[in-house]
C-alpha positions as CSV (number, residue, x, y, z in Angstrom):
1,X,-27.2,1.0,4.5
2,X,-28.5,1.3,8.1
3,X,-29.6,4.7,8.9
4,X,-27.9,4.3,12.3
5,X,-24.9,4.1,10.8
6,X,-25.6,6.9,8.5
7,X,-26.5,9.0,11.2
8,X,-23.1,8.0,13.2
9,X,-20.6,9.4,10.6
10,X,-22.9,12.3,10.2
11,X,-22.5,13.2,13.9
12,X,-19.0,12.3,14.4
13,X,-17.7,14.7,11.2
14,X,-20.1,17.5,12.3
15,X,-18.5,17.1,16.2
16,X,-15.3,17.3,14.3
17,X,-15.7,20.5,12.9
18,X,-17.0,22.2,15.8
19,X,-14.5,20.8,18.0
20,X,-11.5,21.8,16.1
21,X,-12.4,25.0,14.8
22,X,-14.1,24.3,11.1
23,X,-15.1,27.9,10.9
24,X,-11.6,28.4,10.6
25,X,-10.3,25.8,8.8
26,X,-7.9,26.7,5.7
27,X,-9.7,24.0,3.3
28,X,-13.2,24.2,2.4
29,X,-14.4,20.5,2.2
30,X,-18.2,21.4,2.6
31,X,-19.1,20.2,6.0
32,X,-22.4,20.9,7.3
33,X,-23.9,21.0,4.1
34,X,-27.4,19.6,3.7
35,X,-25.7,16.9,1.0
36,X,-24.8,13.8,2.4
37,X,-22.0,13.2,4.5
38,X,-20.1,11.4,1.5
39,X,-20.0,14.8,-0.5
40,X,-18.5,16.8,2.5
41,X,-15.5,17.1,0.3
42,X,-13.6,19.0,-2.6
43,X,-11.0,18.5,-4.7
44,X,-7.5,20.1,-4.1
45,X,-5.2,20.1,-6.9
46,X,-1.4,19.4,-5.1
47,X,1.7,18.9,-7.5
48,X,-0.6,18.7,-11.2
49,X,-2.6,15.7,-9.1
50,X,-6.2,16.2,-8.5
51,X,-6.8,14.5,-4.9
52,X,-10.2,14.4,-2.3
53,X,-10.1,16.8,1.1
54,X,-12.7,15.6,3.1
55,X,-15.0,13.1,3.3
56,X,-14.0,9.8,0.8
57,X,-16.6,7.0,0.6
58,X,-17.1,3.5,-0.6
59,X,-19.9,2.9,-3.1
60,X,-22.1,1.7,-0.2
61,X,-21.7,4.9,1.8
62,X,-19.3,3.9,4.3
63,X,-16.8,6.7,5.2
64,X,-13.7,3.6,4.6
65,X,-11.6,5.7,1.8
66,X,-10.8,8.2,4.2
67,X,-10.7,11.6,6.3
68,X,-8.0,14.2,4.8
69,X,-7.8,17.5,6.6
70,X,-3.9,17.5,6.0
71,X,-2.6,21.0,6.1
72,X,-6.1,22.4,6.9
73,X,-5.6,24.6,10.2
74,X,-7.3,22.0,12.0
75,X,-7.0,23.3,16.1
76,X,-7.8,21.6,19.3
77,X,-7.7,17.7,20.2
78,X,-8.6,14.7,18.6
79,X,-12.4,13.2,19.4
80,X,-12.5,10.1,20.8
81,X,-15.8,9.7,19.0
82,X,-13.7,9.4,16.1
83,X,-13.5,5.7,17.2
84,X,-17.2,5.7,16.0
85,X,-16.6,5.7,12.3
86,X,-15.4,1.9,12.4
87,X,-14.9,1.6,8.8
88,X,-12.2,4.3,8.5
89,X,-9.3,2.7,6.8
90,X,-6.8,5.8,6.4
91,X,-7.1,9.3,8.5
92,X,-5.0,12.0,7.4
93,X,-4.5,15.2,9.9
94,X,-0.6,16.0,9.7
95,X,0.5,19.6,9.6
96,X,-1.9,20.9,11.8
97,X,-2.2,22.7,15.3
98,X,-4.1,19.5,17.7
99,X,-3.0,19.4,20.6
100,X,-3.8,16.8,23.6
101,X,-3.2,13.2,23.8
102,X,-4.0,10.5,21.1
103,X,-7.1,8.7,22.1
104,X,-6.6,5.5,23.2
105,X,-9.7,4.5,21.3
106,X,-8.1,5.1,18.4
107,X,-7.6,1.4,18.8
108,X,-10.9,0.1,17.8
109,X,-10.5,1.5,14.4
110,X,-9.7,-2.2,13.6
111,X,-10.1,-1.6,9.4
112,X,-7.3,1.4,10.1
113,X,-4.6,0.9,7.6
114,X,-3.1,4.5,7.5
115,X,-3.2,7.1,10.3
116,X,-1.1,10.4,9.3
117,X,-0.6,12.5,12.5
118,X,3.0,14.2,11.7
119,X,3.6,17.9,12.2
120,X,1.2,18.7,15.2
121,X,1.4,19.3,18.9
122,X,0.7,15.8,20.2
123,X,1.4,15.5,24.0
124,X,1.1,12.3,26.7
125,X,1.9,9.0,25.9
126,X,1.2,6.4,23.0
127,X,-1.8,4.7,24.4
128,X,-1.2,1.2,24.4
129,X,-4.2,0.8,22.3
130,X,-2.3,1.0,19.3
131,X,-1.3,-2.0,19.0
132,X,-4.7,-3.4,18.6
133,X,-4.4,-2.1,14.9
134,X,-2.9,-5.3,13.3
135,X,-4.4,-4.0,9.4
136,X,-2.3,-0.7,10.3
137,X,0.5,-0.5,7.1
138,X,2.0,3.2,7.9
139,X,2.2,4.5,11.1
140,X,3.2,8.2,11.1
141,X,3.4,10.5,14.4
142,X,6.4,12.6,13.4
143,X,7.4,15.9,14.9
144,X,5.0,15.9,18.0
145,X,5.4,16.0,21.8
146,X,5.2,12.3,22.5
147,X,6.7,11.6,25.6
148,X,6.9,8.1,27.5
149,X,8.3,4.6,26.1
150,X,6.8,3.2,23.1
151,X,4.3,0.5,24.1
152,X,5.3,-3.1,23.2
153,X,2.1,-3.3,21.8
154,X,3.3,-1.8,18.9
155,X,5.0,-4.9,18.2
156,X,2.0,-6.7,17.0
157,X,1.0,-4.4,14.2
158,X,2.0,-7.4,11.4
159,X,1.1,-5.5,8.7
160,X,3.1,-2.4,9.4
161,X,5.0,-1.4,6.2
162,X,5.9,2.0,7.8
163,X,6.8,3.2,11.4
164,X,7.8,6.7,12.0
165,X,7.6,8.3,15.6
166,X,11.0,11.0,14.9
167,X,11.4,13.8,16.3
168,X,9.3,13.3,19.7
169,X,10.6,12.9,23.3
170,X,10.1,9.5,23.4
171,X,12.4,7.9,25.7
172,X,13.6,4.0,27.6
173,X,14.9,1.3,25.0
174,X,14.5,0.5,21.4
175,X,10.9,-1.5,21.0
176,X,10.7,-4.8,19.9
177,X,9.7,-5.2,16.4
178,X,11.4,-8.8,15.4
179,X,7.4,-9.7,14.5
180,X,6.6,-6.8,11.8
181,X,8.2,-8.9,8.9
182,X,7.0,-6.4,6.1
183,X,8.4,-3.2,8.0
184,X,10.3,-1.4,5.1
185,X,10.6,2.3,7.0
186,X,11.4,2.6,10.6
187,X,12.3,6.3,11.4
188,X,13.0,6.1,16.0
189,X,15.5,9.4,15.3
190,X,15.5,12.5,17.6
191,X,14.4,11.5,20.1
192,X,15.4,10.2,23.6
193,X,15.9,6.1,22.9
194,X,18.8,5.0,25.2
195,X,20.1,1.1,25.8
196,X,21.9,-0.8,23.0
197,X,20.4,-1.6,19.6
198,X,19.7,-5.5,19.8
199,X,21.0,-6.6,16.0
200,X,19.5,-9.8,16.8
201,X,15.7,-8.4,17.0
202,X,16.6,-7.0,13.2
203,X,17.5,-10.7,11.7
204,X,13.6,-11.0,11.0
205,X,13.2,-7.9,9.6
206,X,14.6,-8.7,6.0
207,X,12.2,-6.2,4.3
208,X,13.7,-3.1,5.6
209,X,14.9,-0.1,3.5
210,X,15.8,2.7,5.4
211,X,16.6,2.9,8.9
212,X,16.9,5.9,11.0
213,X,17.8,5.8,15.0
214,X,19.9,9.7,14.6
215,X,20.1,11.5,17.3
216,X,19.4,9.7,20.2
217,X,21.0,8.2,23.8
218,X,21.8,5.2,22.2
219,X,25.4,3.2,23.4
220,X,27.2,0.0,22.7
221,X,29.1,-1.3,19.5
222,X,27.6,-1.1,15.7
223,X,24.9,-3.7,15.4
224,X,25.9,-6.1,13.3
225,X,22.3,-7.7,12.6
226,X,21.7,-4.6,10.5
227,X,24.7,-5.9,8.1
228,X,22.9,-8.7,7.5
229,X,19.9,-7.0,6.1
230,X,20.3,-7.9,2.0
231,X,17.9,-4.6,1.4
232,X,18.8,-2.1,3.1
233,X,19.4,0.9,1.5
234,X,19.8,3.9,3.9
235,X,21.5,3.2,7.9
236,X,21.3,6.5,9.7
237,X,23.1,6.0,13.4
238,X,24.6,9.5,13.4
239,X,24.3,11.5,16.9
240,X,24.6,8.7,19.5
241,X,27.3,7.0,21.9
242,X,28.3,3.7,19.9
243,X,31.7,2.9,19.8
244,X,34.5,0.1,18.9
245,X,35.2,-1.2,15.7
246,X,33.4,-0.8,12.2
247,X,31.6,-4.0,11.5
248,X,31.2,-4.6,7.7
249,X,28.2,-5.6,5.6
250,X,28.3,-8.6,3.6
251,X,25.5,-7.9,1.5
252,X,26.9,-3.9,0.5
253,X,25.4,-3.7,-3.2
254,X,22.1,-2.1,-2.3
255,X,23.4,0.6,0.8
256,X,23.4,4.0,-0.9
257,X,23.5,6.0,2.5
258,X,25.6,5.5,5.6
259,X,25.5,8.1,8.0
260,X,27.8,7.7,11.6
261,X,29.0,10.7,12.3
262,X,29.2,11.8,15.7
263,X,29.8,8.7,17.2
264,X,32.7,6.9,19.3
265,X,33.8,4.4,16.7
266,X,37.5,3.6,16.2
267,X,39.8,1.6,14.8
268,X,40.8,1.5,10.8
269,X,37.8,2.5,8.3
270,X,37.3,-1.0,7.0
271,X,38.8,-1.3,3.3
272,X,35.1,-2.9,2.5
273,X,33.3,0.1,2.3
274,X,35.1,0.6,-1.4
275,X,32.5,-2.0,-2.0
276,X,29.3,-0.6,-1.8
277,X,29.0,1.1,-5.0
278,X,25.4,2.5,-4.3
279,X,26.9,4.7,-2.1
280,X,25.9,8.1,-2.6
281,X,26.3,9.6,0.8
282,X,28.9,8.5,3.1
283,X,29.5,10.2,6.5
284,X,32.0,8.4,9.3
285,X,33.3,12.6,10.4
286,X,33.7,13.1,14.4
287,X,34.5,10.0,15.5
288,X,37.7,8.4,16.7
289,X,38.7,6.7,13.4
290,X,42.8,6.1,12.8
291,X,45.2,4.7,10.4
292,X,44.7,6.6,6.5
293,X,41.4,6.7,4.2
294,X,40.9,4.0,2.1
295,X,42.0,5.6,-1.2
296,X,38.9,2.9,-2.3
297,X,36.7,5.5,-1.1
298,X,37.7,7.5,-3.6
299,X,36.7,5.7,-6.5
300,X,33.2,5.2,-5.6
301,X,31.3,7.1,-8.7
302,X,27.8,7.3,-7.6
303,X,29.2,9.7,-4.2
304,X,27.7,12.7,-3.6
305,X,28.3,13.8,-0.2
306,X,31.8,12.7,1.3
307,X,32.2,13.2,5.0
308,X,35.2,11.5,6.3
309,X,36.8,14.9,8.8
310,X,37.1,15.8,12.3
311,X,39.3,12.0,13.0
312,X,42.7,11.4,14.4
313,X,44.0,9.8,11.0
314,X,47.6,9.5,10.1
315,X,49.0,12.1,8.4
316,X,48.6,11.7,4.0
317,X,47.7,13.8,1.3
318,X,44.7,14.2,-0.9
319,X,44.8,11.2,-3.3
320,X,44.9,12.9,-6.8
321,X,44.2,9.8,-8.9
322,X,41.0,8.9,-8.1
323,X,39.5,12.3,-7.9
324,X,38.5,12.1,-11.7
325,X,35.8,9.3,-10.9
326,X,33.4,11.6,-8.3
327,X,32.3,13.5,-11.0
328,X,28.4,13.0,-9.2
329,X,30.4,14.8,-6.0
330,X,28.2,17.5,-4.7
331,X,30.3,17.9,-0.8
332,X,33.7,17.1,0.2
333,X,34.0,17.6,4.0
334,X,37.8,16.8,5.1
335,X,38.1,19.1,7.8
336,X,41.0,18.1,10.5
337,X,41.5,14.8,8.6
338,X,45.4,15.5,9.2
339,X,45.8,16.2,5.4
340,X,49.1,16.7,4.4
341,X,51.1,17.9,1.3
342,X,49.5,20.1,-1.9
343,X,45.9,20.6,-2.6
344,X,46.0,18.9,-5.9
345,X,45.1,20.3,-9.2
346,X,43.0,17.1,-10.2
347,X,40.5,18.8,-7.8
348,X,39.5,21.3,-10.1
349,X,37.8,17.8,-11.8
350,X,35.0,18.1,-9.4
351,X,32.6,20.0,-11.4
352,X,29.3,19.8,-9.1
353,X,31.1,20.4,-6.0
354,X,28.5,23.0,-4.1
355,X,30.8,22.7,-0.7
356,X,35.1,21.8,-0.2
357,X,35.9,22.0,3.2
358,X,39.7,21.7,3.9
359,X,40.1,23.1,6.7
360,X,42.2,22.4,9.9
361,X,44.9,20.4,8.0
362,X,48.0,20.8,7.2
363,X,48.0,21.6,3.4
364,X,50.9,23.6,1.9
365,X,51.7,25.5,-0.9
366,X,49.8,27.7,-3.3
367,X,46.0,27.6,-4.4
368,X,45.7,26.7,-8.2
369,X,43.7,28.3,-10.4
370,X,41.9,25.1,-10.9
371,X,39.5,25.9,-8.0
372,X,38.0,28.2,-10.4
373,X,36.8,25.7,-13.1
374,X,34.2,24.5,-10.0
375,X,31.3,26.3,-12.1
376,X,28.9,25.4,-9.2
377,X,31.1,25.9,-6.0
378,X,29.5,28.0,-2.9
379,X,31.4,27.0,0.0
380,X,34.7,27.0,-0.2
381,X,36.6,26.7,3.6
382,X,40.4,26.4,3.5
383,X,41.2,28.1,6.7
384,X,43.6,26.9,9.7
385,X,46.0,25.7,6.9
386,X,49.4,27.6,8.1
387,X,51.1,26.4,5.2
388,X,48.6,27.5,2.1
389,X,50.6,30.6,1.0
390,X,51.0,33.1,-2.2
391,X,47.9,35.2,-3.9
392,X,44.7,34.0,-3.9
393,X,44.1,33.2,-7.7
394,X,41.9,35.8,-9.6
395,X,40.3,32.4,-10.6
396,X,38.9,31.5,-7.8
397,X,37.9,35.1,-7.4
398,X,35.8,35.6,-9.5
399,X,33.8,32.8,-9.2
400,X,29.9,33.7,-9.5
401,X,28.1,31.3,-7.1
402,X,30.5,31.9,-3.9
403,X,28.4,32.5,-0.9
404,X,31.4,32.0,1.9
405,X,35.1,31.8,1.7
406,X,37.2,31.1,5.0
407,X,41.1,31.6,4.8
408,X,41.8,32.8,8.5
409,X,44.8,30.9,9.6
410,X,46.5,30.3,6.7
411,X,49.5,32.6,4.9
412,X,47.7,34.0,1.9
413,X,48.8,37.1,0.9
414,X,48.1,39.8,-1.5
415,X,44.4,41.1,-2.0
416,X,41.2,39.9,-2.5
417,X,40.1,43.0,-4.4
418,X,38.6,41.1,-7.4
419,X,36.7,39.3,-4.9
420,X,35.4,42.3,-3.1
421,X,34.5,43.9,-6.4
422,X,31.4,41.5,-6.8
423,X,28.1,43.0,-6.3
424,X,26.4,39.7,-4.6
425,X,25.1,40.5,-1.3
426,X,25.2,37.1,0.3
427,X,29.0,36.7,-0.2
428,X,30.8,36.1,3.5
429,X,34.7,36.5,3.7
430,X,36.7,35.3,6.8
431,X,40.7,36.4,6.7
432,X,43.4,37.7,8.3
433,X,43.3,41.1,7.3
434,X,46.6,41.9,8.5
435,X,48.2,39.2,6.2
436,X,45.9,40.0,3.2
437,X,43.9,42.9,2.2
438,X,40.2,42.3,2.1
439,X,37.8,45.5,2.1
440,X,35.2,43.3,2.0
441,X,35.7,41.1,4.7
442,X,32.9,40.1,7.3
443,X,35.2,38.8,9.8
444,X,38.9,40.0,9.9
445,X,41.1,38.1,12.2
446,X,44.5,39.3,13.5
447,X,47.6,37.3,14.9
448,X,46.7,36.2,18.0
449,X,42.9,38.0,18.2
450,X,39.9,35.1,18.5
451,X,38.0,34.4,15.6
452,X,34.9,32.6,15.5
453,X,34.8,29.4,14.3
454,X,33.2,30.2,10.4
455,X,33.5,26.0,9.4
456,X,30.9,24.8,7.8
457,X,30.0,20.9,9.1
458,X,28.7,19.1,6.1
459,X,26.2,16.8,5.1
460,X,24.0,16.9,8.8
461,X,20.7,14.9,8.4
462,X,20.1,13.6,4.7
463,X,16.5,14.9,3.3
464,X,14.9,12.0,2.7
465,X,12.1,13.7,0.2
466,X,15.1,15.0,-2.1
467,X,16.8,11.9,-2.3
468,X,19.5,13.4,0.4
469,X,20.1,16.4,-1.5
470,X,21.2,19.0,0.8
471,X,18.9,22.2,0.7
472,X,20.1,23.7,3.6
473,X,23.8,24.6,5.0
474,X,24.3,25.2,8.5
475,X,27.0,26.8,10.3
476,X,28.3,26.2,14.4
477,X,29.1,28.8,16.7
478,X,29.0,31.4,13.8
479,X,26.4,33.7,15.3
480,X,28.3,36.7,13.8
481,X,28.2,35.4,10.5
482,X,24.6,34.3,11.0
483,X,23.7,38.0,11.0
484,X,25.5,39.2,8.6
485,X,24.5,37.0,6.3
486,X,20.8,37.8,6.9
């Protein structure tokens, strides 16, 4: 191998370290050892898998396999002699502290296939530059500062099986990526995209998986060119301005999450969605959604999290039939649904349920014990039901896992001594202490006295990595109950 070369990668790594604080890295990979370059690396064991930190070469010396400082405390700003090393193929760098703006000439790492830059402090633009990478296969500048439109550039990266720029400030209109035929990821959420979503620029794109434009500006009606998309598993829209009618997928069988809430749509939930029985997350809550709930919905088995509240429905009860077939249901969020009628004792069925959120309906009657055979419920939010009355079952109680009960608003009576008499610390009652007796109570509310708003809004953003398992629960406008929780 040409000394020149040799002498190239040796430089650029050793400007690397002193420019972004080696001396303090968190990861010893043996830079500036008087070995060669290709051994300026150590092995990290991560999840039982032993894998390089450092310096990874081919067999003829050529720094190609990679650079991975991921995690590392790796400070300052990128060197543009990076550039230099022309046979990098992947660099890894996410979960750091660099700061500054991406090189542009970044773009004449032409072998680049992976660049991993999530989880830093990223500032300016995306250089244009970028596009000039046409081997790059996963793109991945999550959680920065990137501000400005994304270059159209970026629409010439053919090989690009991943694209995720979340969670930046990147603003102006969706980009054009009709050409990226193998794109399987895109993740555009949280940031500042507004215009509509062209559905015809997502015809070519038959390869996609999962795609996430949450939380943005975004307006217009539900692009239908995402229907079309036979593989498509996840369609995350929540957190925008898109309104009208539902369109329907023809193709539902592979869909397993479909996340809208927050949105402008209206008109009838179509019927079709009691198709897609790979659903395990559905959430259509906050939006302007009328007529009843297909009781379709119901019987989809694979569901985990159920988010269907905060709409203008017509008034209907809880369907009790169907209940039997979510046994896989881990949150049922029906808040201000317009529920009517009895909570039904089929409910007690639900044996996974972690959250039941009832709340703001118009529910009557008692609370049956059969709340209590929920071995795994922890959030259980009835309140703002006027007509719910009578004791609240010793049942229900004593149930082990509880973490918050809401009944404010509703005309329970009695005590809620056995609850009271638990010795968990992170248990958080809401009532109206002048109806029922609660010694324990975090929040007591009285006739006409506010109270704050204790509901709990579930499921927010999936978690991708945990297969949209929730890990987290998060309250609104509770900044009381935040405390005393703590």
């Amino acid at each position: 191998l040409d000394d020149a070369v040799l002498f190239v990668q040796r430089y650029v790594m050793t400007l690397l370290f002193f420019a972004n604080n080696g001396l303090h890295w968190s990861k010893d990979p043996r830079f500036l050892s008087p070995a060669p370059t290709c051994e300026w690396s150590s092995l990290e064991a991560s999840g039982g898998v032993l894998r390089i930190v450092g310096v990874e070469c081919d067999n003829d010396g050529l720094v190609t396999e990679g650079l991975e400082l991921s995690n590392a405390n790796v400070t300052g700003t990128l060197p543009l002699e990076l550039a230099f090393v022309s046979s990098l193929q992947t660099l890894t760098l996410d979960r750091n502290s660099i700061s500054g703006q991406i090189p542009a000439q970044l773009g004449d790492l032409t072998n680049l296939e992976m660049l991993f830059l999530q989880y830093n402090n990223l500032s300016g633009s995306l250089p244009p530059q970028l596009g000039q990478l046409t081997n790059m296969g996963i793109l991945i500048l999550s959680h920065n500062r990137l501000t400005g439109s994304v270059p159209s550039s970026l629409g010439q990266m053919i090989q690009a099986r991943t694209l995720a720029l979340d969670s930046n400030f990147l603003a102006g209109s969706l980009p054009d990526l009709a050409a990226l035929l193998s794109l399987r990821f895109l993740f555009l959420d949280d940031n500042e995209f507004s215009g509509t979503i062209d559905s015809g620029g997502f015809l070519s794109l038959q390869e996609l998986r999962q795609v996430d434009l949450s939380g943005n500006s975004l307006f217009g009606s539900f692009p239908a060119g995402l229907s079309l998309l036979s593989s498509l598993q996840i369609l995350d829209l929540h957190s925008n301005n898109l309104r009208g009618a539902l369109s329907v997928f023809p193709s539902a069988g592979s869909i397993e999450l479909l996340s809208l809430y927050d949105n402008e749509f209206s008109g009838t939930i179509p019927g079709q969605l009691t198709q897609f029985t790979g659903l395990t997350h559905l959430d259509l809550s906050e939006n302007r959604f009328i007529g009843t709930i297909p009781s379709g919905i119901f019987d989809l088995e694979r569901l985990e999290h159920l988010a269907l509240g905060d709409n203008p429905f017509d008034s209907a009860p809880l369907p009790t039939f169907s209940l039997v077939r979510l046994s896989a249901l881990r949150d049922l969020s029906l808040r201000q649904a317009s529920l009517s009628g009895t909570i039904p004792s089929a409910i007690g069925l639900l044996r996974n349920l972690v959250l039941l959120d009832l709340s703001g309906n118009r529910l009557v009657g008692s609370l049956g014990s059969e709340i209590g055979q929920m071995p795994r419920l922890r959030f259980l939010l009835l309140n703002d039901n006027e007509g719910l009355i009578q004791d609240v079952p010793l049942s229900v109680q004593s149930m082990s896992l509880l973490e918050v009960v809401t009944l404010q608003g509703t005309s329970f009576q009695g005590n809620l001594d056995a609850m009271c008499s638990t010795t968990r610390q992170s248990l958080v009652v809401v009532a109206d202490c002048d109806e029922i007796s609660c010694p324990c109570c975090a929040l007591c509310c009285a006739g006409s006295v506010g109270c704050p708003d204790a509901s709990l809004l579930s499921p927010f953003d999936p978690t991708w990595e945990t297969r949209f398992e929730r890990t987290v629960y998060q309250f609104r406008g509770v900044v009381a109950l935040d405390v005393i929780a703590s």
